[in-house]
N, C-alpha and C positions, 0 to 999 in steps of 0.2 A: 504494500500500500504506500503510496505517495501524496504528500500534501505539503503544498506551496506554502510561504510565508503570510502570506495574507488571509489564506483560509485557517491559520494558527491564530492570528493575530485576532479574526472575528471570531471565535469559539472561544478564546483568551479576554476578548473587550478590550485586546494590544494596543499599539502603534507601530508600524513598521518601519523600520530605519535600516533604507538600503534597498535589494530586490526585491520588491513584492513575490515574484514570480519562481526567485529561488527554491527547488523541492529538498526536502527530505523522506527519507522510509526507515530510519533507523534511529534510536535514542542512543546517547555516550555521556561517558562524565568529560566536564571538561577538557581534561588533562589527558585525555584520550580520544577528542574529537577528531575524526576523519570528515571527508568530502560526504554529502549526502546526510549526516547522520543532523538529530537537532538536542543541545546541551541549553545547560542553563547555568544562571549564575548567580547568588545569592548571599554569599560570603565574602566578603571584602578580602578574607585572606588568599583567597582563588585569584585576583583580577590580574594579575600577569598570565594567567594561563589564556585568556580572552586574547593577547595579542601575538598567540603562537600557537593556539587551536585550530586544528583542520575544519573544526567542524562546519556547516553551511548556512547554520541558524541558531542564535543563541536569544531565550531569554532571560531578561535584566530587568531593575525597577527603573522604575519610571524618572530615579535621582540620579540616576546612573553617568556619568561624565567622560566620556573618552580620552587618553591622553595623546594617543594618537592614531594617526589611519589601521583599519584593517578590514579583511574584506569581506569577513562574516559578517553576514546581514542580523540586524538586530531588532526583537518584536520588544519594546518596553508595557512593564505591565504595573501594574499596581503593588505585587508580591511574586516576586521571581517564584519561592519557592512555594507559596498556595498555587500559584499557576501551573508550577511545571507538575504538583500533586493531581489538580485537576484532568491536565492534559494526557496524566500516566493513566486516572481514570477510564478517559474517556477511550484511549487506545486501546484498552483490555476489552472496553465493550463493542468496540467494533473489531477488533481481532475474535474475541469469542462470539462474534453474534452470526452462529449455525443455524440451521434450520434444515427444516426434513427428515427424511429417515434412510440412513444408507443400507445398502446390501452386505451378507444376509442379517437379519435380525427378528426377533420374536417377539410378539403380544397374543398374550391367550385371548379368546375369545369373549370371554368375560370383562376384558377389563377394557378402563376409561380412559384417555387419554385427549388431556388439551390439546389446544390450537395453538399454532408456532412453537413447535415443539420441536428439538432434536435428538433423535434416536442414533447412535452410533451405532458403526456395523459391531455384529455380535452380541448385542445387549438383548436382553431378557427380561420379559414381564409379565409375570406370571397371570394366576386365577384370580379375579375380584381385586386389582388393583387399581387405583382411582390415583391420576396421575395429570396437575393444576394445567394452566396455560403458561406459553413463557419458557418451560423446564427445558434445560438441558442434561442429556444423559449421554455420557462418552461414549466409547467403545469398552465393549468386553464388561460389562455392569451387567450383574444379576441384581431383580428387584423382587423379593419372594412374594409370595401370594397373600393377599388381602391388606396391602401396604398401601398407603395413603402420603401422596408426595403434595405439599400446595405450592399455589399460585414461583413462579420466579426465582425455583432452587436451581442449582448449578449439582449434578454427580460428575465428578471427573473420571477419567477412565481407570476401570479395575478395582471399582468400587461391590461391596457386596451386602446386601442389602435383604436380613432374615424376614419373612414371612411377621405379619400383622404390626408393622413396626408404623408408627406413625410420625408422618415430617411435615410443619407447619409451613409456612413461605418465606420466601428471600432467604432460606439455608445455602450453605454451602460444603461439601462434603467430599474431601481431597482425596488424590489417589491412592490406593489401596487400604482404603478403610475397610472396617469389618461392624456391622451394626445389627445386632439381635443376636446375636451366637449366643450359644449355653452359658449362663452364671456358673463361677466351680461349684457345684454344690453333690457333692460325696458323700457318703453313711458307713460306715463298717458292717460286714455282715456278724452273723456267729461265724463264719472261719478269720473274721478279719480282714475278707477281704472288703476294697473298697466300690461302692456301687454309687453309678451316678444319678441324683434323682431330680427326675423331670422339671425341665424349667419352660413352667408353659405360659409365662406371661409375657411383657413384650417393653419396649422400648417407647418412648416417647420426648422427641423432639422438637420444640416450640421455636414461635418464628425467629428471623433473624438470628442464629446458631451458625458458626465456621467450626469446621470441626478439621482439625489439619490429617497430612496424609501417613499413614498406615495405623492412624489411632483405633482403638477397642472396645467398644461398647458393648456388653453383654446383656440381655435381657433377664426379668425380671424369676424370680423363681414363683411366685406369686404376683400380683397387681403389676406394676411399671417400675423400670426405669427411669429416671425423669432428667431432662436436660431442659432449663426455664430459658423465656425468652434473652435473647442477645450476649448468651454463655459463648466463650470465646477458646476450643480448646488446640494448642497447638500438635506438633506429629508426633506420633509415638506416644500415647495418652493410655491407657487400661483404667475404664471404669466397669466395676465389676456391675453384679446384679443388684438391683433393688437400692442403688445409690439413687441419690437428689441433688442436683449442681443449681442453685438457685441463681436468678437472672444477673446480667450482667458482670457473672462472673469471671474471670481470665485465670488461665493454666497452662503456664511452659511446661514444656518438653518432658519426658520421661516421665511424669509422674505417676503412681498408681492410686486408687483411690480403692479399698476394699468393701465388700458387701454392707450393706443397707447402712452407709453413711449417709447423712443429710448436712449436706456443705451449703450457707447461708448467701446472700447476695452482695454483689458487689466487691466479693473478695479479692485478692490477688495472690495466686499459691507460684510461685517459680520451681526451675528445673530437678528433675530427681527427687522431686518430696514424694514421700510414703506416709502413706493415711490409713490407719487401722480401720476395721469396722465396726458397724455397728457405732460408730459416734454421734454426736451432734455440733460443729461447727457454726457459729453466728453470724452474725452481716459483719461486711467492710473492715476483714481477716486480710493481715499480710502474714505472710508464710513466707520466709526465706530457702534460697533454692538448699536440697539434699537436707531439708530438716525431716524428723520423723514424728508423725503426731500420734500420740498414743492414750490422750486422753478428751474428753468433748474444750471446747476452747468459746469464752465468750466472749460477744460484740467487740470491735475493734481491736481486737490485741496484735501484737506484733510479735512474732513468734522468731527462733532459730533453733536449731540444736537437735540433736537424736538423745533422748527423747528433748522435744522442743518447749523452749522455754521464753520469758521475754528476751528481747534480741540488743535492748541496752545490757541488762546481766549479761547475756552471753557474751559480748563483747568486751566487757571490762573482766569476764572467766577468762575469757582465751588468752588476754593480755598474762596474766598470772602463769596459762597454761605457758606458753611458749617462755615464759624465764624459769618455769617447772626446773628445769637443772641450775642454773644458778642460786636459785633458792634455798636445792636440796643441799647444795656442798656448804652454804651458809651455814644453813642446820648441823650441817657436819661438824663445821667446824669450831661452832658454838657450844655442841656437844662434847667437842674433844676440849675447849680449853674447860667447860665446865668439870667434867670429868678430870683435868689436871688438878684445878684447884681443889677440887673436893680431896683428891691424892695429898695435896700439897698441907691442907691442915687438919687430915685424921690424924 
């Protein structure tokens, strides 16, 4: 795709300074601008890169001052960097904006399926599934039977999608997710062996939810799993069965969340945190990355640590932790003169 400077500058509310007529098809960071591509600029600490960048089109604010000639045409805008966010937008929706259904691909009989839709080849959708307007579904997606997708979600490809799971609208659901699989739920028999028992409830995801790519959602052993409006999770996520992620919340990377926890709204949990189950978690929780939670935590606390504690204490622990040896040889040696003196007047 290609687009001239002036058709930047009218979707921007720019000014163009230079060739209107100038194309690009490709975005770069400044310092790495070639011919064709279009950069931006926003940081004052960049603006030498502006007079040695290839690139073909750059935007700038509106205060912007040249010191001297160059021959990258320039759109001025109001906020280099809200513009260039916007224009990243708008690129993704007109790069991803598919439509149709490619060869081969399957819909049972039964089921529903909006208008402007896109089916990628090999995607699958089974018995009694009701599927909004708007949706896109990749290639190679399985969506199991009697699922319910709404209005304006995005499956990216290689997504996998268990039977009665339900998805509100404007979701987004990255590649190689897995959504409704079995909760671990196990019993010993009388020989000890372990048997796996039936997890026949389901998942439920409400509107505006990103759920990053090869994350885990297990469905419910009873009632739902519940993901609330505008929960934010990123890749590589395991939320087992019968958890609760309340609205608004945000979850880096690796974390696990174990069975029928109830994590409160608006929280912020970062990388590698472990969450026992069965808890209860409050609103507007920060969780620092690789802490372990092992007990229920209420409203706003700021947490760190295995088992996780507040995250001023732990900070002023660890300080202690890490002169841990100079401490101890103190001790030593406070011991050995005590230990003299006491020699020295028995």
């Amino acid at each position: 795709m290609k687009f001239t400077a002036q058709q930047i500058a009218d979707i921007l509310e720019g000014k163009v300074v230079g060739n209107p007529d100038e194309e690009v098809s490709k975005l770069s960071k400044i310092e790495e601008g070639e011919k064709g591509s279009l950069t931006f600029l926003s940081n004052p600490k960049y603006n030498p890169y502006l007079y040695t960048t290839n690139a073909s089109i750059a935007i700038v604010n509106d205060d912007f001052l040249l010191e001297k000639e160059i021959s990258t045409t320039l759109i001025k805008v109001e906020n280099a960097y809200k513009s260039f966010s916007k224009l990243l937008e708008f690129y993704n929706e007109v790069k991803n904006n598919k439509t149709g259904r490619e060869a081969p691909h399957f819909i049972a009989d039964s089921a529903k399926v909006g208008t402007n839709e896109y089916l990628g080849a090999f995607s699958y959708i089974g018995e009694n599934v009701t599927i909004g307007n708007n949706v896109k579904i990749y290639p190679n997606c399985y969506i199991g039977d009697n699922t319910t997708i709404g209005d304006d979600c995005v499956i990216f490809a290689g997504v996998k999608i268990y039977s009665e799971t339900q998805i509100g609208k404007h979701c987004k659901i990255h590649s190689g997710c897995i959504i409704g699989s079995d909760g671990f739920g196990f019993a010993p028999n009388e020989k000890g062996e372990f048997k796996a028992i039936p997890q026949i409830g389901n998942v439920i995801i409400e509107d505006h939810v990103d759920i990053g790519s090869g994350s885990t959602i297990d469905r419910a052993t009873l009632g739902s799993t519940i993901i609330r409006k505008g929960v934010k999770l990123d890749n590589q996520i395991q939320i087992a069965h019968n958890v609760e992620i309340g609205k608004n919340t945000v979850i880096a990377a690796l974390t696990g969340v174990a069975g029928s926890t109830k994590i409160g709204e608006n929280c912020m949990i970062g990388g590698q945190v472990g969450i026992a189950g069965h808890l209860i978690l409050g609103n507007n929780l920060q969780i620092q990355a690789q802490s372990g939670i092992s007990k229920n935590l209420k409203d706003g606390l700021k947490v760190q640590g295995t088992p996780a504690f507040n995250y001023g204490d732990y900070f002023k622990a660890y300080v202690h932790f890490k002169n841990l040896p100079t401490v101890v040889e103190s001790v030593n040696k406070i011991e050995k003169r005590l230990n003299t003196l006491s020699e020295k007047y028995e």
